[in-house]
C-alpha positions in Angstrom: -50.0 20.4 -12.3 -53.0 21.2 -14.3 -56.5 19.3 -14.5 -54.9 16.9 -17.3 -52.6 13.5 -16.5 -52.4 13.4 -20.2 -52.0 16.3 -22.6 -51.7 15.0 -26.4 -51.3 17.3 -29.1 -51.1 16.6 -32.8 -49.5 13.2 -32.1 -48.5 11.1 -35.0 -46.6 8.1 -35.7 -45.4 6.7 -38.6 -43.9 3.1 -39.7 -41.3 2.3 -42.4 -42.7 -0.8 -44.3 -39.3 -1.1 -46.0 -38.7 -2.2 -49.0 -41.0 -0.8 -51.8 -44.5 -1.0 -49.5 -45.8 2.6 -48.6 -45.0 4.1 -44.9 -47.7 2.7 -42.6 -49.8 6.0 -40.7 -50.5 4.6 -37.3 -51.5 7.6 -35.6 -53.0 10.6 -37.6 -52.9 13.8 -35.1 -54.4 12.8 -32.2 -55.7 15.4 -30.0 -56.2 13.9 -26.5 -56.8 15.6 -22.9 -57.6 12.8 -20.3 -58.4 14.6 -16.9 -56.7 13.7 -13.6 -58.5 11.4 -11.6 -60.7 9.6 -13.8 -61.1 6.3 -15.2 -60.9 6.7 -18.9 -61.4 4.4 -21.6 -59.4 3.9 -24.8 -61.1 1.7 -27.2 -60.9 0.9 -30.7 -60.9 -2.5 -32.9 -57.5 -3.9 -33.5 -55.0 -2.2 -35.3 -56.7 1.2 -34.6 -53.6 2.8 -32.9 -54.4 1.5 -29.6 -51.3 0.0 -28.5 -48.9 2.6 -30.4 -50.2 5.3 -28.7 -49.9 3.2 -25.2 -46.0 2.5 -26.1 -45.8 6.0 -26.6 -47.2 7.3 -23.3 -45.0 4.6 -21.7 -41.9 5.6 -23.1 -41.7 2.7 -25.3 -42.3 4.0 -28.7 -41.0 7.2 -30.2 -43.6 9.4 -31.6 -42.5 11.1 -35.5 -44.7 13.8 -34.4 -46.7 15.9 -31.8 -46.6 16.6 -28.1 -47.0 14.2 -25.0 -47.2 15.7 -21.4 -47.7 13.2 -18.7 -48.5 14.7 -14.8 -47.7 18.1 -16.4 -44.1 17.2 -17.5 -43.3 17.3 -21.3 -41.8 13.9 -22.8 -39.2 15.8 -24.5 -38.5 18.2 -22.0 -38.3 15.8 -19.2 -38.4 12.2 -20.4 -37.5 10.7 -16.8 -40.0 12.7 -14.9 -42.8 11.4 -17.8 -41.6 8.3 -17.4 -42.1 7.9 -13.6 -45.2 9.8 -13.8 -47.2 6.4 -15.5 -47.2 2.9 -14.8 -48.3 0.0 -17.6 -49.9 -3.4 -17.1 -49.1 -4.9 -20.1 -51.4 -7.2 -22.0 -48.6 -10.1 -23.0 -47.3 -11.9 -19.6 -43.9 -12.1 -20.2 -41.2 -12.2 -17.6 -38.5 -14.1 -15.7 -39.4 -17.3 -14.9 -37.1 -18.0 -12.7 -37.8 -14.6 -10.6 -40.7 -14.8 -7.4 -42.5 -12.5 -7.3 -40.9 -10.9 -4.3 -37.9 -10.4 -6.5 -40.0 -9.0 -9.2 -41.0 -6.0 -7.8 -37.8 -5.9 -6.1 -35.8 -5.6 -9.2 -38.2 -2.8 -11.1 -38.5 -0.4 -7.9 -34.8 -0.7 -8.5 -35.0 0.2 -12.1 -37.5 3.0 -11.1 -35.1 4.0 -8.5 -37.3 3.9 -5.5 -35.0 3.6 -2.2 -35.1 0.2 -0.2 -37.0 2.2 2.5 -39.6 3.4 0.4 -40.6 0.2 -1.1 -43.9 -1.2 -0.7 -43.3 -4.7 -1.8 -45.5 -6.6 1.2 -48.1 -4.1 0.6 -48.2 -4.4 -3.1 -48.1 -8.2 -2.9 -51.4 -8.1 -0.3 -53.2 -5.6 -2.5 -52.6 -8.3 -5.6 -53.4 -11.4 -3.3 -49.9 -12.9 -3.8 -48.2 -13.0 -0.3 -48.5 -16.8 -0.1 -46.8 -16.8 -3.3 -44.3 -14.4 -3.1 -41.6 -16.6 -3.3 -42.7 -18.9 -6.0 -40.8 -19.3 -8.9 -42.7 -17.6 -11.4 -42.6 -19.9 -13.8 -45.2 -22.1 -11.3 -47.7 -19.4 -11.2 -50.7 -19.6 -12.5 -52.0 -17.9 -15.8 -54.1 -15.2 -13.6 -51.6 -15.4 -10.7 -49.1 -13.7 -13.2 -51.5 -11.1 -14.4 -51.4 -10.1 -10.8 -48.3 -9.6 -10.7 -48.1 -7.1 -13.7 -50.2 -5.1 -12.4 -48.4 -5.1 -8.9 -44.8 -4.3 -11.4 -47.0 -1.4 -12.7 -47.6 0.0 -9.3 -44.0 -0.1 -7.5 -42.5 3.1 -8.0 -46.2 4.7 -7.2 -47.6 6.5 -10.8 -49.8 9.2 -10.6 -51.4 7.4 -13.9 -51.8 3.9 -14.5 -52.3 2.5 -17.9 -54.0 -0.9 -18.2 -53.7 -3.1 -21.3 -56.7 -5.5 -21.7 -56.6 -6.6 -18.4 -59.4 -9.0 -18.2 -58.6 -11.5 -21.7 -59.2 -14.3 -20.9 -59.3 -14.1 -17.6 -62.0 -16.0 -14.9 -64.5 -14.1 -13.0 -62.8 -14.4 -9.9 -59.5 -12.3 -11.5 -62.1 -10.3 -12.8 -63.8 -9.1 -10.1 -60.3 -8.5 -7.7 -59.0 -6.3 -10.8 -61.6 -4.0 -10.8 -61.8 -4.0 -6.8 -58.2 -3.0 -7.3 -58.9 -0.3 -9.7 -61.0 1.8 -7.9 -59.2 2.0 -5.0 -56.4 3.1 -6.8 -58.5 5.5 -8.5 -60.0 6.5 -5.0 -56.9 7.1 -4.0 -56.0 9.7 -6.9 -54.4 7.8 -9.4 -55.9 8.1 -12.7 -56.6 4.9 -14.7 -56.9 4.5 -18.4 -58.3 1.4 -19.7 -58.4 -0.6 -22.8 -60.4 -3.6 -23.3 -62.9 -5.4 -25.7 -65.4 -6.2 -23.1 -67.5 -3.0 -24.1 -69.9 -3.9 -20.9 -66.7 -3.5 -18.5 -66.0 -0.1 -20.1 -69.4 1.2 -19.6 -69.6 -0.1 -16.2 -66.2 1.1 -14.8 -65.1 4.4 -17.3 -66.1 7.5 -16.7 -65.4 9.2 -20.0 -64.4 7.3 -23.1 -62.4 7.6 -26.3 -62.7 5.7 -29.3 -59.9 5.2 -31.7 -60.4 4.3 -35.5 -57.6 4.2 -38.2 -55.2 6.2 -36.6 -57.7 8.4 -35.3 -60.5 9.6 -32.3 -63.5 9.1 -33.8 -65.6 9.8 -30.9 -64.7 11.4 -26.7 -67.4 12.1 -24.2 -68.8 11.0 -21.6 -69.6 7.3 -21.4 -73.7 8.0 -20.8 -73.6 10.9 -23.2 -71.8 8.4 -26.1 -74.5 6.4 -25.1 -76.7 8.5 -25.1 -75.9 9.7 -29.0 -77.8 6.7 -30.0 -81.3 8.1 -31.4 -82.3 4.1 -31.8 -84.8 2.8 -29.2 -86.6 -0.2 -29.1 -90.1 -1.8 -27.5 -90.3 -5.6 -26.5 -93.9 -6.5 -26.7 -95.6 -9.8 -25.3 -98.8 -10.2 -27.8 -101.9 -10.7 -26.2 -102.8 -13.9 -29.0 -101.7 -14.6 -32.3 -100.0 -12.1 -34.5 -100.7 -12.2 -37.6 -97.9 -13.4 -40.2 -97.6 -9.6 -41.7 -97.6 -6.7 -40.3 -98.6 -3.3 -41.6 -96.8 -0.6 -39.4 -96.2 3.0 -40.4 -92.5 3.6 -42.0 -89.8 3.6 -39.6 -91.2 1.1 -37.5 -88.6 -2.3 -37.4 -90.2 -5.0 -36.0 -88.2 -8.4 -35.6 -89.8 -11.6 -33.8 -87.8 -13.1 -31.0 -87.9 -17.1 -30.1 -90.2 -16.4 -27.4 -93.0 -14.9 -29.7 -91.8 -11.3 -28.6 -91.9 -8.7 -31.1 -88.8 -6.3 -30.9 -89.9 -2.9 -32.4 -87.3 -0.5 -33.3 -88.0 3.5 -34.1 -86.2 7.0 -33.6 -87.2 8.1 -30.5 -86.6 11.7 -32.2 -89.3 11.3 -34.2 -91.8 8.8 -32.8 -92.9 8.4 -29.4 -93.3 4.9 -27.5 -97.4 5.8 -27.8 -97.3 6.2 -31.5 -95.6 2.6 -31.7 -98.2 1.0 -29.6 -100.8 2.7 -31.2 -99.8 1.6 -34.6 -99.3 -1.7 -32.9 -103.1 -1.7 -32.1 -104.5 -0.9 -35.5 -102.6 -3.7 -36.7 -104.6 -6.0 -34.4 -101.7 -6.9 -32.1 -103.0 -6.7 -28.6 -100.4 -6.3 -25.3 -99.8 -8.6 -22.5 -96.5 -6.9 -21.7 -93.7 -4.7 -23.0 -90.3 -3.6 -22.2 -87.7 -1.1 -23.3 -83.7 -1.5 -24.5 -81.8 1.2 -24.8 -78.6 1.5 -26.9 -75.7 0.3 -24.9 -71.9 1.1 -25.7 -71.6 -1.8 -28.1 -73.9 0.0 -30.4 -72.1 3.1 -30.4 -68.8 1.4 -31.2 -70.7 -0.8 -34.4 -71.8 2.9 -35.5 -68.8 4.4 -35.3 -66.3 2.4 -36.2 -68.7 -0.5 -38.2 -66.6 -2.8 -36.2 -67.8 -5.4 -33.5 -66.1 -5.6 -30.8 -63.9 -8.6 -30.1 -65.4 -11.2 -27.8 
């Protein structure tokens, strides 16, 4: 095993429009090492690549191009041990209805081919918070309550990496919240998660290191805080001391935008300017200081500037 769950080399995949329309590039030659143990974000707006390059880790997509090694074993070489390496949650919620949950997990450690006495079905059904459910129909299971149990499918035959799909959409806090309790366990326990989501303020909070996905392509890896921390931007809240007056003079590459509360927002390169020389021009424009503030760039911004896409709410 080396210090990689994933190894991806040169990886490409390409779509046959048919007919007359050109062959669709999804992926472009990615080049992707995400270390063992971590929690590691995939973003990327939609139609990026996101989701072909999950189907392919999983098995579920075959790549025209490149090299995939999950937990060390090659997909080519040894597709079963790959395979049983990595667990998905899927983002869609489709599945038996007529199935409990019970039965669910039941039926894929059986497809995984985990032995009847090394199941962990009452544990996995605890860890998910469905043991009074587990032998509902799932077709009477509640919109989160199935979520759940996706992630508890995911888990049965014990991957070394898990792969979660958006988990959070449209979910309520109280999902929310027992999803990423569930996470780091896992990941405390040595399985190595990689995320994708649109909540850019879950990514920051929970990844570790993060990779964002453009066109086909990685645009950007690092560390979260160092991607963060790319962004030169800074800005100053300032409470004014009295009236400001309706223009104001400030030296060039100073923004400053009013807020509804009367605050002024001023924006500058904190490689160039210092937070001093921004009051101080702030000063001999008149504007006196009851009480100021910093914002610094968050992960949203550094998505916007590299992929000039917002993030999906």
């Amino acid at each position: 095993m080396t210090d990689h769950a994933i190894e991806i080399e040169g990886l490409r995949k390409t779509y046959e429009a048919g007919g007359k329309a050109p062959p669709k590039e999804a992926l472009k030659g990615i080049d992707l090492n995400i270390p063992a143990g971590a929690i590691f974000g995939l973003l990327g707006p939609n139609g990026a690549g996101k989701s072909t390059l999950i189907n392919i880790l999983a098995g579920l997509v075959t790549k025209t191009a490149g090299r995939v090694r999950i937990w060390g074993f090659d997909q080519d070489v040894n597709p079963r041990q790959s395979r049983a390496a990595i667990g998905v949650m899927p983002q869609e919620t489709n599945m038996d209805p007529f199935f409990t949950p019970r039965a669910a997990l039941e039926v894929q450690a059986g497809l995984y081919g985990v032995p009847k006495q090394r199941r962990r079905t009452d544990e996995i059904l605890a860890m998910i918070g469905l043991t009074e459910q587990a032998e509902a129909y799932a077709r009477n299971l509640s919109g989160g309550m199935k979520r759940r149990l996706l992630l508890g499918k995911a888990l049965v035959h014990g991957p070394q990496v898990l792969v979660i799909d958006e988990p959070t959409a449209g979910v309520d806090i109280e999902l929310r919240q027992m999803l990423w309790t569930n996470v780091r366990k896992l990941n405390d326990a040595g399985v190595t998660i990689i995320l994708t989501t649109h909540y850019l303020e879950e990514a920051e909070q929970m990844c570790d290191e993060i990779a964002i996905i453009d066109r086909g392509q990685v645009v950007a890896r690092d560390e979260t805080s160092a991607l963060v921390g790319r962004m030169d931007t800074k800005t100053l809240v300032v409470l004014p001391d009295g009236p400001v007056p309706e223009t104001l003079s400030l030296p060039e590459g100073i923004a400053v935008a009013r807020r509804p509360s009367g605050a002024l927002a001023l924006s500058y390169s904190r490689s160039r300017l210092r937070a001093g020389d921004v009051l101080s021009a702030l000063a001999a424009a008149g504007v006196g200081v009851r009480d100021l503030a910093t914002e610094e760039p968050d992960l949203e911004d550094v998505f916007l500037s590299l992929t000039g896409t917002q993030a999906a709410a």
